[in-house]
C-alpha positions as CSV (number, residue, x, y, z in Angstrom):
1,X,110.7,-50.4,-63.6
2,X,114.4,-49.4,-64.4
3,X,115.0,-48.0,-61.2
4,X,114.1,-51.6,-59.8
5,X,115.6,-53.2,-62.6
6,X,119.4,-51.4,-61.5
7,X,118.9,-52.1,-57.7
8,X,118.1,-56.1,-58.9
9,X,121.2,-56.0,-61.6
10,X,123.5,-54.7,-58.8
11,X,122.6,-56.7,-56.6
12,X,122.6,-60.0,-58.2
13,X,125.8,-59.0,-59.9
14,X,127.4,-58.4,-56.6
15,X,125.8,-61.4,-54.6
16,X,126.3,-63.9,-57.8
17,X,130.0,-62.9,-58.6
18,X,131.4,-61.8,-55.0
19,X,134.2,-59.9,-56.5
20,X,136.8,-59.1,-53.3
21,X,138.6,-56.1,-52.9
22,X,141.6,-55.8,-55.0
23,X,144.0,-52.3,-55.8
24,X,142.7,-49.2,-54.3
25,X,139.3,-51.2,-53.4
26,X,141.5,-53.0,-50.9
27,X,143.3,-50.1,-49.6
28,X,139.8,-48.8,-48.7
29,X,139.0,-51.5,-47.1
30,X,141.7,-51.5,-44.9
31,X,141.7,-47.8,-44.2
32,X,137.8,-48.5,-43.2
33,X,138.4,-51.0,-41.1
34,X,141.6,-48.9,-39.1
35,X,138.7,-46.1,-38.6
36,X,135.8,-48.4,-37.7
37,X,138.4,-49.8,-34.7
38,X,139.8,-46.8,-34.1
39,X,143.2,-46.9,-35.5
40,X,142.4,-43.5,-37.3
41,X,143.0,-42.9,-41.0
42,X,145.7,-45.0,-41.3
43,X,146.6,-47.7,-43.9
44,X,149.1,-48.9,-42.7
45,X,149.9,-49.6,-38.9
46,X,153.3,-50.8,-39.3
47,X,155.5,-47.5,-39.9
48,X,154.9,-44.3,-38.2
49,X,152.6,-41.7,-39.5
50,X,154.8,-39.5,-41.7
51,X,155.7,-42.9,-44.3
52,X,152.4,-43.8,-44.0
53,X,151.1,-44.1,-48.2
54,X,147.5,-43.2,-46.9
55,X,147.2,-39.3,-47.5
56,X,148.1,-39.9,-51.3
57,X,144.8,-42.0,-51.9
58,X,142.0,-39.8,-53.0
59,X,139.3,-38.0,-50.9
60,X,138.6,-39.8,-47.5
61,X,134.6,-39.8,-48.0
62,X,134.4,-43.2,-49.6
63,X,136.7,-44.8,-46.7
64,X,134.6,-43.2,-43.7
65,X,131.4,-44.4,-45.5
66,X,132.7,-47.6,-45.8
67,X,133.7,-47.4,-42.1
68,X,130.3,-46.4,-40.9
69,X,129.0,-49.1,-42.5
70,X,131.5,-51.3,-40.6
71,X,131.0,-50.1,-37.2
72,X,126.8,-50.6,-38.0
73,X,126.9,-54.1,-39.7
74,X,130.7,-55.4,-39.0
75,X,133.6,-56.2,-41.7
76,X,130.9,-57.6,-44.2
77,X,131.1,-57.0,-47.6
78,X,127.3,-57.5,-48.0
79,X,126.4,-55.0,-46.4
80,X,128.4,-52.9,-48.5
81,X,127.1,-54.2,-51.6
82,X,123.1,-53.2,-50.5
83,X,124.3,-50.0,-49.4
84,X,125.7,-49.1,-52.9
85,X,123.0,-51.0,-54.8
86,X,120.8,-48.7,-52.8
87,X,122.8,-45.5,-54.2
88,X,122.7,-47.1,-57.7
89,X,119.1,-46.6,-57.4
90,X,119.1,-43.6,-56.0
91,X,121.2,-42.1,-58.7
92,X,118.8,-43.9,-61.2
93,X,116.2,-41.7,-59.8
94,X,118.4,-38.5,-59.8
95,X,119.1,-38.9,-63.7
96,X,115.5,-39.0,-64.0
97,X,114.3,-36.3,-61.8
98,X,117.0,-34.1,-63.4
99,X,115.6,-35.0,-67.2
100,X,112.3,-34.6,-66.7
């Protein structure tokens, strides 16, 4: 039941509030979207490589999941919301494998 009950809370939270991307969320978006069309980890296209602000962000993981879930499902931030939902759950489950 609560590992249903935080997949439903995420994702009526998500769907009902539709929160866009601000701050670093944004930046991650952006950089996902330069890898998913194959503009490489780049943030931003305008000035050359070495002023580039992208290698100070943290860890590229997030942005190259966020990137495969572009090139599978487009630029939708739907998609992106299951897919966490889904890993909300999933670490629901973790917590409780790990106490019991």
């Amino acid at each position: 039941m609560i590992l249903l009950g935080s997949f439903l809370l995420s994702v009526g939270y998500s769907f009902y509030f539709k929160i866009n991307p601000t701050v670093d969320a944004r930046a991650y978006d952006v950089i996902a979207l330069n890898i998913a069309q194959g503009q490489g980890y780049r943030e931003n296209l305008s000035v050359g490589i070495a002023n580039d602000y992208v290698i100070a962000r943290v860890g590229p993981v997030y942005e190259y999941f966020l990137a495969g879930l572009y090139a599978v499902g487009g630029h939708n931030y739907e998609v992106v919301w299951l897919a966490q939902a889904i890993l909300r759950g999933l670490t629901v489950w973790l917590v409780y494998l790990i106490v019991c």
